[in-house]
LODOLUM-326681 format. One record per residue (C-alpha): residue in one letter; x, y, z; residue number from 1. Coordinates in nm, 4 decimals. Each point is the difference from the previous one (the first is absolute). Last residue first. Example, Ala and Ser with C-alpha at 12.3 -4.5 7.8 and 13.67 -1.06 7.14 Angstrom:
# residues 2
KELUM  r        c1        c2        c3    k
KELUM  s    1.3670   -0.1060    0.7140    2
KELUM  a   -0.1370   -0.3440    0.0660    1
This chain:
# residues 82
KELUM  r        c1        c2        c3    k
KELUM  x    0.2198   -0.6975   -0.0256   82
KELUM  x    0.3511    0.0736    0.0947   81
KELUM  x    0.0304   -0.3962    0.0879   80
KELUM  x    0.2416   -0.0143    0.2786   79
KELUM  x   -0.0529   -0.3325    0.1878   78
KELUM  x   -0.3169    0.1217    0.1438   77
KELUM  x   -0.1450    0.0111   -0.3080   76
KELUM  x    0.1328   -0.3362   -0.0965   75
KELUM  x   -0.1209   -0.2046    0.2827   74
KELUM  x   -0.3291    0.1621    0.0044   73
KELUM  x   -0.0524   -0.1469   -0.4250   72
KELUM  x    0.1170   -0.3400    0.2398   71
KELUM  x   -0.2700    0.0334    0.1666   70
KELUM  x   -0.2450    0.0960   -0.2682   69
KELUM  x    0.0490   -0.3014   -0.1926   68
KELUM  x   -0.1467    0.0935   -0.2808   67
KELUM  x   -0.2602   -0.2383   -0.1674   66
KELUM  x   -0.0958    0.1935   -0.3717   65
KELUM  x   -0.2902   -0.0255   -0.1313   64
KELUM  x    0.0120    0.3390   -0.1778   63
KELUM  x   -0.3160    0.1326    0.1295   62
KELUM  x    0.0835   -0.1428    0.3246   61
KELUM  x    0.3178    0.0869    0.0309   60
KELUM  x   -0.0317    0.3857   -0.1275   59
KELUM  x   -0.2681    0.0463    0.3020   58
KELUM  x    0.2609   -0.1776    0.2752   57
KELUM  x    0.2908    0.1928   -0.1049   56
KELUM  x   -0.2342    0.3368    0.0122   55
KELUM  x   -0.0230   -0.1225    0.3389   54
KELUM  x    0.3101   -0.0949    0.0998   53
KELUM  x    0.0990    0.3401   -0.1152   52
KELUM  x   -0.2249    0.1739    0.2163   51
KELUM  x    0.0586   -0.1566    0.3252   50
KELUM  x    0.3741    0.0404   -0.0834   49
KELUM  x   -0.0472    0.3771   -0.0501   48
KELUM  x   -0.2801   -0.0117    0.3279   47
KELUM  x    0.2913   -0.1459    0.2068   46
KELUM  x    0.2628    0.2619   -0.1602   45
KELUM  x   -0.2540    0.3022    0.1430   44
KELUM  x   -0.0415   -0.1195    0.3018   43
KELUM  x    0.3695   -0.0288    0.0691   42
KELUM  x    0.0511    0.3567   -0.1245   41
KELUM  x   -0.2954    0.0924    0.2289   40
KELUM  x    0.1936   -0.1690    0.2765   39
KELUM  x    0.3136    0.1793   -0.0748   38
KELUM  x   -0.1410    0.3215   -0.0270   37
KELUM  x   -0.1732   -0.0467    0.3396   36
KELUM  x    0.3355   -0.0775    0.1655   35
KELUM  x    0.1823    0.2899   -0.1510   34
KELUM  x   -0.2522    0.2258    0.1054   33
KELUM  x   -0.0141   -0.1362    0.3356   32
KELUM  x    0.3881    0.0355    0.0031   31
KELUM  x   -0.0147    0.3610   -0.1034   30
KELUM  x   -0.1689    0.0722    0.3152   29
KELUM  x   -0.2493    0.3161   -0.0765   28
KELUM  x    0.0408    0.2187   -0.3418   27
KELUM  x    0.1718   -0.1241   -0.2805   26
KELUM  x    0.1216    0.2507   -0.2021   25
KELUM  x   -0.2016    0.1099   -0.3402   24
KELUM  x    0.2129   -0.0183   -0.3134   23
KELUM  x   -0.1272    0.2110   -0.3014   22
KELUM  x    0.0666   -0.1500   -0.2874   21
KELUM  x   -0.2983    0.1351   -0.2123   20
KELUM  x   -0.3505   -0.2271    0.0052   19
KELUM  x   -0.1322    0.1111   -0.3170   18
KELUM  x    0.3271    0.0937   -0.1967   17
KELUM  x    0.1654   -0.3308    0.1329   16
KELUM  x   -0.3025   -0.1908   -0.1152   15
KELUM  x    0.0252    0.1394   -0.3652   14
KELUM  x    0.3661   -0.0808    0.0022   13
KELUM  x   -0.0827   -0.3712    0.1248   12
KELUM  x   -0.2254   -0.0498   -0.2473   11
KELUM  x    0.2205    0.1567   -0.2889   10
KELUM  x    0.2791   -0.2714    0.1342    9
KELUM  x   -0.2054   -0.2847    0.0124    8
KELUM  x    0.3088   -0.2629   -0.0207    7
KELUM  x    0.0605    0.0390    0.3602    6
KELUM  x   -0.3567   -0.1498    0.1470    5
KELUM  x    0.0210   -0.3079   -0.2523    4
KELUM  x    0.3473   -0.0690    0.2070    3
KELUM  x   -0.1525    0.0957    0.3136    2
KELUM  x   -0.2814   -0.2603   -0.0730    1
């Protein structure tokens, strides 16, 4: 996703000119912040996987394919940069 992210250069200009790149400082315990970032960040790769295995599942059975979805795991967490 960062990769497909990257290549939309005019997209991301566009963005930058709504949004700016104005910083804000954290405000309250940094640590809190960081904690809750990494949670939603954790979330946010659960629902990625959720969603892939998903769309995996759909394509399989239109296709009639039998993927082994374990070992399709395996492989993602083995350093796949899908």
């Amino acid at each position: 996703f960062s990769r497909c992210l990257s290549a939309l250069k005019d997209q991301r200009v566009e963005a930058e000119k709504l949004f700016g790149k104005t910083i804000t400082p954290v405000e309250g315990d940094k640590q809190e912040w960081v904690d809750a970032l990494r949670q939603a960040l954790l979330a946010s790769k659960i629902i990625s996987y959720a969603q892939g295995f998903m769309l995996m599942r759909e394509a399989s059975n239109e296709n009639g394919w039998d993927l082994n979805y374990g070992n399709v795991a395996l492989m993602w967490r083995g350093g796949c940069i899908i």
